[in-house]
Z-matrix of the N, CA and C atoms (Angstrom, degrees):
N
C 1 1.464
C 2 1.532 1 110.09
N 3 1.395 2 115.53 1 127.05
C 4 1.457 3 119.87 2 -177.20
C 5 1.944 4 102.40 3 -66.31
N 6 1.529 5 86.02 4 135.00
C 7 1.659 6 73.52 5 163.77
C 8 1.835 7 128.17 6 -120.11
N 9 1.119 8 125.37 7 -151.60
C 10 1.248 9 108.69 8 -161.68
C 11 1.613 10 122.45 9 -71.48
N 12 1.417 11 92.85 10 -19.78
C 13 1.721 12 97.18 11 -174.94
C 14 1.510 13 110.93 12 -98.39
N 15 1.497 14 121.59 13 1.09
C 16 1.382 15 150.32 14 146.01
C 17 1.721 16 102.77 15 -41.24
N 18 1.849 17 122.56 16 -84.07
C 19 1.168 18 116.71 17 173.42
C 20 1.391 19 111.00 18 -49.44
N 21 0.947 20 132.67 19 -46.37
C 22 1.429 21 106.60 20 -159.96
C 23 2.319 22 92.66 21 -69.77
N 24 0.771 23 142.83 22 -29.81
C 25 1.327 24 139.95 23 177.51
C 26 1.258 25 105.14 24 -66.75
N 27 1.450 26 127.68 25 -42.55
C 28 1.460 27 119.87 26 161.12
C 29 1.298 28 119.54 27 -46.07
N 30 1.568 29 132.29 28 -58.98
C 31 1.356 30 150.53 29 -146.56
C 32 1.724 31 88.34 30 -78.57
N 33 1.450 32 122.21 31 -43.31
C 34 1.471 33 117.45 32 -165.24
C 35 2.118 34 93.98 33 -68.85
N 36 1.332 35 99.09 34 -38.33
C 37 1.638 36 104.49 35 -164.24
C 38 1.875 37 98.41 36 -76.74
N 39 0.993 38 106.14 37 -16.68
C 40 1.704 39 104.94 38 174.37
C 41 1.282 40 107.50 39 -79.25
N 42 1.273 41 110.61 40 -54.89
C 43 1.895 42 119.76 41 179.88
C 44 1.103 43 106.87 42 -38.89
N 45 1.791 44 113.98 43 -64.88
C 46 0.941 45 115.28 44 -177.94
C 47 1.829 46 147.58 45 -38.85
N 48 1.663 47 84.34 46 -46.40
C 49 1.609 48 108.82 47 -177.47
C 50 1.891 49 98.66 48 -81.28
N 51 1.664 50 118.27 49 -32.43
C 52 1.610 51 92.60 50 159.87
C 53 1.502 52 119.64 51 -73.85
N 54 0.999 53 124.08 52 -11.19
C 55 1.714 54 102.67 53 177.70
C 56 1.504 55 109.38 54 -83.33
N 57 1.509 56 116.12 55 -20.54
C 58 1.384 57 124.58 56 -171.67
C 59 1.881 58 86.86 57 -73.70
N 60 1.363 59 110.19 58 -51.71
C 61 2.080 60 92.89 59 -154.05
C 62 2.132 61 86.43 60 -88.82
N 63 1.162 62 110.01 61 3.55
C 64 1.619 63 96.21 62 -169.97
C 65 1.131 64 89.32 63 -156.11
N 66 1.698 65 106.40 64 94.98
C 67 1.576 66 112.57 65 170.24
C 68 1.757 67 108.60 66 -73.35
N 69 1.699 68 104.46 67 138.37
C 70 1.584 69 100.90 68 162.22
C 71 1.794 70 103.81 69 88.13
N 72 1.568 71 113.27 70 5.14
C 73 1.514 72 117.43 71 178.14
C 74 1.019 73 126.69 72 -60.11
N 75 1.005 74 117.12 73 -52.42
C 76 1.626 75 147.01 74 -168.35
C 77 1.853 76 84.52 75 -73.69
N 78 1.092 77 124.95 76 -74.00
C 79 1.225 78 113.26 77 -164.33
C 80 2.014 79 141.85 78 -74.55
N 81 1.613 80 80.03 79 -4.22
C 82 1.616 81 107.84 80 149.47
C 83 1.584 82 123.62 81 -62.83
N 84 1.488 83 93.97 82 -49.18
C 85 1.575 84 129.47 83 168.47
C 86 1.237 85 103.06 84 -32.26
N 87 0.902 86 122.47 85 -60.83
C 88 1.736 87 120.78 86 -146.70
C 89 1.963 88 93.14 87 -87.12
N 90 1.409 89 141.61 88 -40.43
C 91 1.033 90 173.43 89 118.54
C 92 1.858 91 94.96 90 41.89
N 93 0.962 92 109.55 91 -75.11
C 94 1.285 93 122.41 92 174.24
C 95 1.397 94 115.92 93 -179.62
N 96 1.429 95 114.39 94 159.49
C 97 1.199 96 112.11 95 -178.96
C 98 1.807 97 102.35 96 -125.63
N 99 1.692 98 90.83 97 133.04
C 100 1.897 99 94.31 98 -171.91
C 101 1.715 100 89.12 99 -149.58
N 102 1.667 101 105.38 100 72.19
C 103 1.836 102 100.20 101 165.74
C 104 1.396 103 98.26 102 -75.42
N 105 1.339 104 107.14 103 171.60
C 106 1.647 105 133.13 104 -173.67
C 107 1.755 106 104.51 105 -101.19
N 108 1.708 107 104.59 106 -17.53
C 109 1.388 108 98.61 107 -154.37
C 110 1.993 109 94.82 108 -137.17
N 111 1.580 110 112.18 109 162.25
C 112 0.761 111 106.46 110 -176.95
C 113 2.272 112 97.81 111 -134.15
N 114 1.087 113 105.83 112 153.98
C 115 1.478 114 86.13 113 169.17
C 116 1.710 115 101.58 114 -143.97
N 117 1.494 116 110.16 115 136.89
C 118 1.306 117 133.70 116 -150.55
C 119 1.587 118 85.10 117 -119.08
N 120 1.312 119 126.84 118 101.83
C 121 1.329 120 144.70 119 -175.46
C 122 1.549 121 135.97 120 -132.17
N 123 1.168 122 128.91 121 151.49
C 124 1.379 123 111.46 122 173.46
C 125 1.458 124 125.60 123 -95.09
N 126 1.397 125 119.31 124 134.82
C 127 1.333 126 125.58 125 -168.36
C 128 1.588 127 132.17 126 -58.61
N 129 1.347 128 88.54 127 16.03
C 130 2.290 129 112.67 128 177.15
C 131 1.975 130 74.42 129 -56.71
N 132 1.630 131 111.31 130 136.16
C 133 1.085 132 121.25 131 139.88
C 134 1.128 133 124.58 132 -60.22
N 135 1.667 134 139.79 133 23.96
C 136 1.475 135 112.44 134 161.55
C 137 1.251 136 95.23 135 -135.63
N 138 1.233 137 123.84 136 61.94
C 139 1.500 138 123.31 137 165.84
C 140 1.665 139 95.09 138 -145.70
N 141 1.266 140 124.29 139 74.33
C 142 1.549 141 138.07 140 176.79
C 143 1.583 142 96.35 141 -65.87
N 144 1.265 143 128.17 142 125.07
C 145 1.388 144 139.40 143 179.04
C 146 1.911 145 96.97 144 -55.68
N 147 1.653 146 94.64 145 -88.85
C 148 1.575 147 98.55 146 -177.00
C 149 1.476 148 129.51 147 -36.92
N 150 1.260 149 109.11 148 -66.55
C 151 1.803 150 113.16 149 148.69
C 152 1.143 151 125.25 150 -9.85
N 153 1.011 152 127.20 151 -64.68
C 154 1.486 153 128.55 152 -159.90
C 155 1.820 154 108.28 153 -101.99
N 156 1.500 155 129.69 154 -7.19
C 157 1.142 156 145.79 155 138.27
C 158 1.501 157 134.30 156 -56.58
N 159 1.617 158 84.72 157 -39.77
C 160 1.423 159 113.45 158 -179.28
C 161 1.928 160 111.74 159 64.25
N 162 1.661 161 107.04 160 42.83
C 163 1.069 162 126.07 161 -176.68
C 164 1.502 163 123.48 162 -107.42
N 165 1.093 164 133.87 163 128.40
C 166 1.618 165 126.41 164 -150.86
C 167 1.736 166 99.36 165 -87.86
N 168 0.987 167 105.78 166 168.02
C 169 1.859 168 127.83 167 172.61
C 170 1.398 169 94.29 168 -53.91
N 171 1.728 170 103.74 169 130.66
C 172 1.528 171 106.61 170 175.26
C 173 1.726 172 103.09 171 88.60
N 174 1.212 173 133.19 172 -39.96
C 175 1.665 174 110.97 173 173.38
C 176 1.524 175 119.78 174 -87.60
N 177 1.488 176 123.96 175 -7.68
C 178 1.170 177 136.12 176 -156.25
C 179 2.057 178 91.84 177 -109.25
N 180 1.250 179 127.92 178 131.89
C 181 1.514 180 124.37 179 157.26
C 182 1.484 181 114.29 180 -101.94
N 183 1.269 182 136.84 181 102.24
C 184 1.683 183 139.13 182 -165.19
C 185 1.104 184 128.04 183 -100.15
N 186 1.284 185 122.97 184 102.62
C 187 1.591 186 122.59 185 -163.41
C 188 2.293 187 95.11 186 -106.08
N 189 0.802 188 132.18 187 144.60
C 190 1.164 189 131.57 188 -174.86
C 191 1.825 190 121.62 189 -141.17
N 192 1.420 191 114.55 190 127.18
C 193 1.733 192 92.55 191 -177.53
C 194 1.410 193 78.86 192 -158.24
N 195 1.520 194 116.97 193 160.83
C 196 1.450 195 130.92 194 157.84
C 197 1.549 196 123.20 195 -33.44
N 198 1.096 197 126.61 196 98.40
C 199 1.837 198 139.87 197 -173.54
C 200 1.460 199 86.63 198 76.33
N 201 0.963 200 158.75 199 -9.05
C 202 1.401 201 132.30 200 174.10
C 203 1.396 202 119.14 201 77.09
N 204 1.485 203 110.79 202 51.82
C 205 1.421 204 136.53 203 -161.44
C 206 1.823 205 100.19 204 -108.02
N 207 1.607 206 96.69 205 136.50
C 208 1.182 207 129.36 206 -167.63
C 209 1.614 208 119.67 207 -114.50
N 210 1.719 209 119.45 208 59.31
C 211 1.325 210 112.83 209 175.29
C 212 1.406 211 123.61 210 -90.61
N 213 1.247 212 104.84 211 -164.44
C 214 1.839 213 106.59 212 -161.29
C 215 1.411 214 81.56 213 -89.08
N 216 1.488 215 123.83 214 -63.71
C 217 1.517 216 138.41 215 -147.33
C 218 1.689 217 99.94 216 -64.86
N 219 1.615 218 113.84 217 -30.44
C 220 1.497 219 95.31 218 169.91
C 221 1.593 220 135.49 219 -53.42
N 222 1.277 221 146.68 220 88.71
C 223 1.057 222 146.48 221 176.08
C 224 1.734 223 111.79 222 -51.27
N 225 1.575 224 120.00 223 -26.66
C 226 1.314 225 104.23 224 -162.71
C 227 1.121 226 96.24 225 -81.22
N 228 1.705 227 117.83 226 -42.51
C 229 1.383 228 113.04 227 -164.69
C 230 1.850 229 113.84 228 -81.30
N 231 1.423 230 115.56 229 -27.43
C 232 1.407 231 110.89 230 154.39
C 233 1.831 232 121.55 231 -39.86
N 234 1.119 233 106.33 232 -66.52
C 235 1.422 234 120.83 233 -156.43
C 236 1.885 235 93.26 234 -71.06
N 237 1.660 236 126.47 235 -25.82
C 238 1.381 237 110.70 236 175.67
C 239 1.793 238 97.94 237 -84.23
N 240 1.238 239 130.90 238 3.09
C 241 1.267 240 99.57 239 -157.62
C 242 2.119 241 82.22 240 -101.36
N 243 1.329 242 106.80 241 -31.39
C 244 1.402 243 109.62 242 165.90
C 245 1.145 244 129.11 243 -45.51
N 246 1.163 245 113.57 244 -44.41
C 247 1.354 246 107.96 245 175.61
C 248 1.576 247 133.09 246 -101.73
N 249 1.449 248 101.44 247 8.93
C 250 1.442 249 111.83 248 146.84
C 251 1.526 250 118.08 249 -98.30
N 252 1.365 251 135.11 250 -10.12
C 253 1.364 252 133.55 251 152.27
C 254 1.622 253 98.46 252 -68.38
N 255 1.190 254 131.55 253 -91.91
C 256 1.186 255 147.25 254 -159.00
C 257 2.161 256 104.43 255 -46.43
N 258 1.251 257 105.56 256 -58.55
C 259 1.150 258 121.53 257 -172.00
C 260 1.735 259 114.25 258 -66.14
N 261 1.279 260 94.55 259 -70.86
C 262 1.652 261 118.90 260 -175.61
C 263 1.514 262 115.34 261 -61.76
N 264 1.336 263 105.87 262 -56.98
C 265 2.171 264 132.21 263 158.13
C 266 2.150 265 64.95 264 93.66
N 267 1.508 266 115.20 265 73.58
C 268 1.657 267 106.25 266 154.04
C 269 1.595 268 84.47 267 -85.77
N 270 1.703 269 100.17 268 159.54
C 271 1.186 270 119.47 269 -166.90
C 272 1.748 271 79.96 270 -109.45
N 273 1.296 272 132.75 271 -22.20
C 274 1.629 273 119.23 272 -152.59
C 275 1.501 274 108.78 273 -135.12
N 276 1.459 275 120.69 274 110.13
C 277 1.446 276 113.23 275 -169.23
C 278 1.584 277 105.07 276 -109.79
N 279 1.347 278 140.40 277 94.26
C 280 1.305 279 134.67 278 -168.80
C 281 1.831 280 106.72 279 -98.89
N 282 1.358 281 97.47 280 122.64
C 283 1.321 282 121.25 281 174.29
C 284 1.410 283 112.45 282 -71.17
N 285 1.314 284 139.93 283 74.68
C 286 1.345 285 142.25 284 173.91
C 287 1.690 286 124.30 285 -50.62
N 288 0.663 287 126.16 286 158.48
C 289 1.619 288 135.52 287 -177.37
C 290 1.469 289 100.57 288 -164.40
N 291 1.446 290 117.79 289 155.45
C 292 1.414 291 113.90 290 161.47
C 293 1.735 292 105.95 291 -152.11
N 294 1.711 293 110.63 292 160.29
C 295 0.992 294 97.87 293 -172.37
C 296 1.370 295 119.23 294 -93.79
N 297 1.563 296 120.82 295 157.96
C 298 1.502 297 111.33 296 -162.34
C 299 1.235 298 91.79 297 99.73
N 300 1.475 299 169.12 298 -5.46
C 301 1.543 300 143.16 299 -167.21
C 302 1.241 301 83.93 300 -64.60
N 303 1.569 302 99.47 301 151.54
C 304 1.601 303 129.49 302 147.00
C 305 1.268 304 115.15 303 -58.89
N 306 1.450 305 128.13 304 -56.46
C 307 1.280 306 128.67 305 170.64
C 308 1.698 307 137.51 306 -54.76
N 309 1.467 308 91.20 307 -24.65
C 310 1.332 309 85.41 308 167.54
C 311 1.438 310 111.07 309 -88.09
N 312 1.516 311 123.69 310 -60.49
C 313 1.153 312 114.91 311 161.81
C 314 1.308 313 135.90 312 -6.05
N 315 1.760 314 117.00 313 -51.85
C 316 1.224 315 107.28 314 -164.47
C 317 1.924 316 92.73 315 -85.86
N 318 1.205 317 129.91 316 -15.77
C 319 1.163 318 114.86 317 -142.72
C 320 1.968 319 80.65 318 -115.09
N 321 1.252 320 126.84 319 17.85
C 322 1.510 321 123.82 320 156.10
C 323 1.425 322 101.08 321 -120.74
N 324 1.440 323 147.42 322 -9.49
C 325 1.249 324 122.22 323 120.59
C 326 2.051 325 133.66 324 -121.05
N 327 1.287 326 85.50 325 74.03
C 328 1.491 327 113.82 326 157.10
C 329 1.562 328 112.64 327 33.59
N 330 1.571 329 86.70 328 36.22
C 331 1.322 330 83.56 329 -179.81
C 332 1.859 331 112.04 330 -95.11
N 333 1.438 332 109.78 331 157.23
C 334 1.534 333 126.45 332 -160.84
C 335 1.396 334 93.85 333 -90.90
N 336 1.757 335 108.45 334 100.66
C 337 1.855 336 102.14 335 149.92
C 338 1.506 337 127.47 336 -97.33
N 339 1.430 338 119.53 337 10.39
C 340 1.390 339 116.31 338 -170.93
C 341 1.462 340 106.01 339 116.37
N 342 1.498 341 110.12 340 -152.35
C 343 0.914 342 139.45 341 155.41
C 344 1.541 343 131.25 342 -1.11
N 345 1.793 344 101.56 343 -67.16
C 346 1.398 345 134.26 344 -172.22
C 347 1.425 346 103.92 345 -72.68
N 348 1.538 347 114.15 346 -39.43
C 349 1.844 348 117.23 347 164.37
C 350 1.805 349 113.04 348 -19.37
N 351 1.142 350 114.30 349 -11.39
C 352 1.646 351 105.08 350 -164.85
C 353 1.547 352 102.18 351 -118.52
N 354 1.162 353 98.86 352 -17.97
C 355 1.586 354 132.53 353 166.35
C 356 1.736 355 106.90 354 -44.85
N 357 1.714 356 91.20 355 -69.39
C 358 1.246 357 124.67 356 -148.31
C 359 1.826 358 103.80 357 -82.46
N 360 1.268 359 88.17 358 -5.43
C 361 1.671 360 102.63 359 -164.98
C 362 1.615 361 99.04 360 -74.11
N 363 1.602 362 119.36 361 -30.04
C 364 1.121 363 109.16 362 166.93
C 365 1.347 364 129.42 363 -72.52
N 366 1.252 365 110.07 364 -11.24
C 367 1.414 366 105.32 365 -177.80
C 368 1.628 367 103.09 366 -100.55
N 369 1.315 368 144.15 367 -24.56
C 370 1.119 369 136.23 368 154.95
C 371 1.397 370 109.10 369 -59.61
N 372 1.367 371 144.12 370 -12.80
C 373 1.327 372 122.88 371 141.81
C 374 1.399 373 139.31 372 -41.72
N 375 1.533 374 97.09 373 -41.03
C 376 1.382 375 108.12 374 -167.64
C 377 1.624 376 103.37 375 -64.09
N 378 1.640 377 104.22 376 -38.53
C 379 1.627 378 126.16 377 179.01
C 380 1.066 379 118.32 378 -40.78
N 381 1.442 380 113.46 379 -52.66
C 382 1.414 381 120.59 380 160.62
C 383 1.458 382 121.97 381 -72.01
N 384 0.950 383 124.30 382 -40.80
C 385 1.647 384 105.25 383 168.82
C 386 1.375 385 123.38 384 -49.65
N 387 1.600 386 120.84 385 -31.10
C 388 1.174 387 118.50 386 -166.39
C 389 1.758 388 94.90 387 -118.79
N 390 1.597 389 123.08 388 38.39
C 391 1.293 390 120.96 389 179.88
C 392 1.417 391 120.88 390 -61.38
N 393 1.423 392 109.15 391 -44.94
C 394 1.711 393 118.36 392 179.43
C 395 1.776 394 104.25 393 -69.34
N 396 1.632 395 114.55 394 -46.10
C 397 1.424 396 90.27 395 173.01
C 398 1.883 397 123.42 396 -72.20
N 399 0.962 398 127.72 397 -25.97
C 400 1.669 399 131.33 398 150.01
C 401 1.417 400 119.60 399 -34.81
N 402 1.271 401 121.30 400 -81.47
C 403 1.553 402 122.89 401 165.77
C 404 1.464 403 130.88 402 -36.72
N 405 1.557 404 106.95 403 -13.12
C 406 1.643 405 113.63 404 171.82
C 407 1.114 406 88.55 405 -103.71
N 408 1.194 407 157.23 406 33.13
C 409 1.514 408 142.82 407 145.82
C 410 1.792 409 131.46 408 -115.05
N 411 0.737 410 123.30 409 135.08
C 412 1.409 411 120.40 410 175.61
C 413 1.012 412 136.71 411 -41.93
N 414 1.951 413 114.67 412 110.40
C 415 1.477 414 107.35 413 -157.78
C 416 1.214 415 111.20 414 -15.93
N 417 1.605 416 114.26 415 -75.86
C 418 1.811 417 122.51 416 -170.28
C 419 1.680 418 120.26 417 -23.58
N 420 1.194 419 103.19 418 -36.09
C 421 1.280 420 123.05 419 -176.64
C 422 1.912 421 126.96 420 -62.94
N 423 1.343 422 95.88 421 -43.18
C 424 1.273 423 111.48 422 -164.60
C 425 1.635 424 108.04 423 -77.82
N 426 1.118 425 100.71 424 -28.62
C 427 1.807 426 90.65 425 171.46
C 428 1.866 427 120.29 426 -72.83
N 429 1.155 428 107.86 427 -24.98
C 430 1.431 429 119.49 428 159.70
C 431 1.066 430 105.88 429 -44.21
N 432 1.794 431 97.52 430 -80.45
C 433 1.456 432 104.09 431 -165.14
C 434 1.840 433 118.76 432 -60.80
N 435 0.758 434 124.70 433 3.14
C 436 1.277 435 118.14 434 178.99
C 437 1.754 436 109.83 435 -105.92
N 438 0.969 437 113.05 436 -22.05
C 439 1.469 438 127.76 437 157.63
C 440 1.659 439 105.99 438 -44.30
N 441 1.721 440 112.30 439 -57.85
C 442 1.231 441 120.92 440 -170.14
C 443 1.569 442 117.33 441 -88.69
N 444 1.037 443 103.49 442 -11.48
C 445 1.529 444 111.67 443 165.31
C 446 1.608 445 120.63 444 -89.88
N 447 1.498 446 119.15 445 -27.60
C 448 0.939 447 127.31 446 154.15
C 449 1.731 448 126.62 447 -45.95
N 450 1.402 449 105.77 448 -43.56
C 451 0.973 450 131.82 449 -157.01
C 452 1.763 451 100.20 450 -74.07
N 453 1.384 452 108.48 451 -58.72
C 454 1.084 453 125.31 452 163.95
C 455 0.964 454 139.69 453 -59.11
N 456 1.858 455 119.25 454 -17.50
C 457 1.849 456 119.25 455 171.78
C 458 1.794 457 87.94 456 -95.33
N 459 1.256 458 135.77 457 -26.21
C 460 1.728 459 126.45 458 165.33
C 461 1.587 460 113.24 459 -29.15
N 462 1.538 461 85.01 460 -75.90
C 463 1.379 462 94.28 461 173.05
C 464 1.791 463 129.16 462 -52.23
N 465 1.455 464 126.62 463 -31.37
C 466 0.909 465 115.38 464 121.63
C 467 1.308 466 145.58 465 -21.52
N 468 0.970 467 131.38 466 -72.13
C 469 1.673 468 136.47 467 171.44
C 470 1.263 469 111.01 468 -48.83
N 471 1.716 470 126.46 469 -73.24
C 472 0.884 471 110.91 470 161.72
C 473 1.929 472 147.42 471 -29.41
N 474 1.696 473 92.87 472 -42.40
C 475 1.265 474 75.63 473 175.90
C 476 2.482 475 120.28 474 -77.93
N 477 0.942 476 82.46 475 -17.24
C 478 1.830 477 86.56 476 174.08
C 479 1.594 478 99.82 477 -96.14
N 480 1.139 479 119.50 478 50.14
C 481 1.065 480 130.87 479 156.90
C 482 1.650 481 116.32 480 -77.97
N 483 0.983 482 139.89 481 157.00
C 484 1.556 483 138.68 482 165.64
C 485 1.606 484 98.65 483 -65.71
N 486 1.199 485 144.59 484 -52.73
C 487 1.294 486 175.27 485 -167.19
C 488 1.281 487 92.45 486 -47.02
N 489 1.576 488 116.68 487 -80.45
C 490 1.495 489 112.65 488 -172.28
C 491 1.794 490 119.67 489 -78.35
N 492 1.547 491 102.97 490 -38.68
C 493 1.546 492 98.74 491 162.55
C 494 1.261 493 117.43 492 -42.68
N 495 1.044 494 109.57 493 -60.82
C 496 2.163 495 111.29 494 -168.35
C 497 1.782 496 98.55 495 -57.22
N 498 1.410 497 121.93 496 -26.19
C 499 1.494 498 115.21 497 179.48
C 500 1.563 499 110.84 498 -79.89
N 501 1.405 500 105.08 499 -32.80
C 502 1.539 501 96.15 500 -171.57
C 503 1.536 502 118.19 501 -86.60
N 504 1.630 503 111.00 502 -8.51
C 505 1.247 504 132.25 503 -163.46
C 506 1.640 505 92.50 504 -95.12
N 507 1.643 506 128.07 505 -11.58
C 508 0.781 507 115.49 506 157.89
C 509 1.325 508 133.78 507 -119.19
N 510 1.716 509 108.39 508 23.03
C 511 1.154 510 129.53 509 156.11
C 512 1.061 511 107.11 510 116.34
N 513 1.489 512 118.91 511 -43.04
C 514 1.586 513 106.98 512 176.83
C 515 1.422 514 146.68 513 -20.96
N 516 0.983 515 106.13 514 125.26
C 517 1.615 516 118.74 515 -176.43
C 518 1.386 517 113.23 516 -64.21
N 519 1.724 518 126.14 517 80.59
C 520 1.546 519 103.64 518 157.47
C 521 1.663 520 107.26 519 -152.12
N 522 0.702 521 119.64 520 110.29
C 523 1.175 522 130.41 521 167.09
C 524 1.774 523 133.55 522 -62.39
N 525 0.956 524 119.30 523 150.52
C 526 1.793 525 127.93 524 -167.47
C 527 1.716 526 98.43 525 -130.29
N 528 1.489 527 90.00 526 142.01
C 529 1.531 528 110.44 527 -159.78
C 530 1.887 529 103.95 528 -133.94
N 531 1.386 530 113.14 529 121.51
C 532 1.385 531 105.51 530 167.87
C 533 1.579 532 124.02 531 -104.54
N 534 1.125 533 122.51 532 123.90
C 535 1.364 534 127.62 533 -172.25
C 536 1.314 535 91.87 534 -140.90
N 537 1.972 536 91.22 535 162.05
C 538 1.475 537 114.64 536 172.50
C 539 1.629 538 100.08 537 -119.72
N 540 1.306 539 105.40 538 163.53
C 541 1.209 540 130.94 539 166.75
C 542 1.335 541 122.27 540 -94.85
N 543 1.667 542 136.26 541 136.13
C 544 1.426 543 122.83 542 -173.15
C 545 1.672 544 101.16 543 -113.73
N 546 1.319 545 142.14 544 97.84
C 547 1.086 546 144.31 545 -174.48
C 548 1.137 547 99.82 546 -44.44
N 549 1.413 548 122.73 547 -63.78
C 550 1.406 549 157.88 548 -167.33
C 551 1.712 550 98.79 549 -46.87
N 552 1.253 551 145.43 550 -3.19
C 553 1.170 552 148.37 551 -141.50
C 554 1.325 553 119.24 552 164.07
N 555 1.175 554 108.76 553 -21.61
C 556 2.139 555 105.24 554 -174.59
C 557 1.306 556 101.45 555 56.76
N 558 1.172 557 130.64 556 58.73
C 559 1.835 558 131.30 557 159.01
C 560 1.266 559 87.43 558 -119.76
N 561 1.932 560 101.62 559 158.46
C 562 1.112 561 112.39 560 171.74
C 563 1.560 562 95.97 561 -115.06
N 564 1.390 563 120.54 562 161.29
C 565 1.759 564 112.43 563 -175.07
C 566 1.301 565 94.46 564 -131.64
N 567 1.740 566 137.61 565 124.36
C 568 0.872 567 142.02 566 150.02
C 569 1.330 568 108.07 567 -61.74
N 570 1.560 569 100.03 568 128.03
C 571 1.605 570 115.37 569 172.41
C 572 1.552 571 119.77 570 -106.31
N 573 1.278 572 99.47 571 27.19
C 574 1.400 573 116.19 572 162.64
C 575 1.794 574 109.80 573 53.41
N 576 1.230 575 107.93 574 30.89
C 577 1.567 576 107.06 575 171.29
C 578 1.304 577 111.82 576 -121.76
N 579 1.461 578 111.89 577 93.58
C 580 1.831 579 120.83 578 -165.29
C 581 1.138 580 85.40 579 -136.11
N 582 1.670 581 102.93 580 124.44
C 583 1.834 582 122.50 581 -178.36
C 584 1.537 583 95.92 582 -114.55
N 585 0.685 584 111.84 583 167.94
C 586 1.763 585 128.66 584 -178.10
C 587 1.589 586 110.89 585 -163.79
N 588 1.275 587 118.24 586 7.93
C 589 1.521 588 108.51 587 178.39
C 590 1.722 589 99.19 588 -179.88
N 591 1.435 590 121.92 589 163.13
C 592 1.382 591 110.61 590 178.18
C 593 1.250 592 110.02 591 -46.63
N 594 1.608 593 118.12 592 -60.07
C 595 1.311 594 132.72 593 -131.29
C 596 1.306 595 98.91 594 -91.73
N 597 1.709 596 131.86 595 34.23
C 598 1.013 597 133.74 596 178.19
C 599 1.850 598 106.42 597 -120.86
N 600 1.270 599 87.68 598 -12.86
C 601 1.964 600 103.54 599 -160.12
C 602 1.831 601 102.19 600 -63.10
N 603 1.472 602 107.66 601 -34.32
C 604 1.633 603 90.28 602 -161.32
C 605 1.507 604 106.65 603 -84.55
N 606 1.785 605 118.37 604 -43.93
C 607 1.612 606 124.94 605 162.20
C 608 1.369 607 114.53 606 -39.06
N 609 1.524 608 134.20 607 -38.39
C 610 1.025 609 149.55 608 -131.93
C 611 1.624 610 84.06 609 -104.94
N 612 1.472 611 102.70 610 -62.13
C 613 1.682 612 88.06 611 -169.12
C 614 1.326 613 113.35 612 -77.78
N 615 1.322 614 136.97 613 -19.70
C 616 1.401 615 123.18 614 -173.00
C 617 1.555 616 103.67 615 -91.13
N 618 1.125 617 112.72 616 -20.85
C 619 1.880 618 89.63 617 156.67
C 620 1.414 619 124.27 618 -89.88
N 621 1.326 620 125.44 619 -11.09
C 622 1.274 621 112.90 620 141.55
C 623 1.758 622 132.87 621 -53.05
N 624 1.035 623 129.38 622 -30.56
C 625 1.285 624 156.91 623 -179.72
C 626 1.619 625 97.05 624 -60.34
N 627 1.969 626 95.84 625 -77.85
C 628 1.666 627 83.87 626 163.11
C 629 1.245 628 140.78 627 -52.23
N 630 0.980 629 114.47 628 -33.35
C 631 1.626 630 123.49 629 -179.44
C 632 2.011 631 95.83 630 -59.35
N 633 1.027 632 124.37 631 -41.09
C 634 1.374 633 119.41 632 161.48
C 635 1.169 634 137.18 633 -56.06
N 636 1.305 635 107.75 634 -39.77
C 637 1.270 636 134.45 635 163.92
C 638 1.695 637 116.21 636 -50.06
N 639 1.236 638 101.91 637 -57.49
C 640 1.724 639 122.00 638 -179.47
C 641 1.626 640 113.07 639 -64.58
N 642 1.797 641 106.47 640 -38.86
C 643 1.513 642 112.39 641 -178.02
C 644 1.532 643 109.32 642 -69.48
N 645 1.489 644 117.30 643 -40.25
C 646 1.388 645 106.28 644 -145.27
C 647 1.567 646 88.03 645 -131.56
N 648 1.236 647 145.30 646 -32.53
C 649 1.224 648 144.36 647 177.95
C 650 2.255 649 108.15 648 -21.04
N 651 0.971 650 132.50 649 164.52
C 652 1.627 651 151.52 650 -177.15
C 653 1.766 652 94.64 651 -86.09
N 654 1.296 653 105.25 652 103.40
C 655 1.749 654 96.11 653 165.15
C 656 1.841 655 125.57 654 -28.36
């Protein structure tokens, strides 16, 4: 196991090797920062935003929380997603999920982590909203799918946000995207729930829904 004075010997040998393949990086870097894109993810260490985009420091905006949950009452994650709409003008806000979360897992079977249980309480909502479509699927199945249903009432929330209404109401161009992540593989899977305006949110989500329905549903 690396230990702490390990990273910092990494971080000098990373610096290093970008100024060696990208002279003058670092000092572009500091210059300003104007990404196009933002990614709204959960904080599992193996779902690295840039990495897995393959997008450098400075184009990526990263907001991160357990399942990658989108409430009203959160202020941290409201107020970062504002000020990369408002601030930044990202044109692309992608709602991440991946499969395997801990959080969803524990909160489609009820299992007790502490603390985060109150956390998790939003995402056993979602569980129940979509209980009858879950129970027609194969145990194996349902932890996926709830990953991707998760994924998809976020994006929901987010978009009837005050945040994105007041942007789209003033025309702005940016759109929100729900995808999962495949640990199991490093693919990302569009789940086909990309809003770009209110009046796209309710068509938008119930054929995403189906599209869940169609992937993982019991022959």
């Amino acid at each position: 196991m690396p230990s702490v004075n390990d990273l910092f010997a990494h971080n000098r040998a990373w610096a290093a090797q970008m100024e060696r393949d990208r002279p003058g990086f670092f000092s572009s870097l500091t210059k300003q920062q104007k990404p196009k894109f933002m990614w709204i993810g959960c904080s599992d260490s193996r779902v690295p935003a840039n990495q897995i985009t393959g997008l450098d420091p400075g184009e990526v905006f990263v907001h991160r929380n357990v399942a990658n949950v989108i409430v009203h009452s959160d202020l941290n994650a409201l107020s970062t997603v504002q000020f990369a709409v408002d601030m930044l003008k990202v044109e692309h806000i992608m709602v991440v999920g991946h499969y395997g979360c801990g959080g969803v897992l524990a909160a489609l079977n009820n299992t007790r982590v502490g603390l985060a249980d109150n956390w998790i309480r939003h995402i056993q909502d979602v569980r129940d909203r979509h209980r009858g479509l879950l129970d027609n699927m194969a145990p194996e199945q349902r932890g996926d799918a709830l990953v991707d249903l998760n994924v998809i009432e976020q994006v929901v929330n987010l978009s009837v946000s005050t945040v994105m209404m007041d942007a789209w109401a003033k025309g702005q161009k940016v759109s929100i995207h729900g995808w999962a992540f495949g640990v199991h593989d490093g693919l990302l899977q569009d789940l086909h729930m990309t809003v770009a305006s209110t009046d796209a949110i309710e068509p938008t989500y119930r054929a995403a829904v189906e599209g869940v329905i169609a992937a993982r549903a019991r022959p």
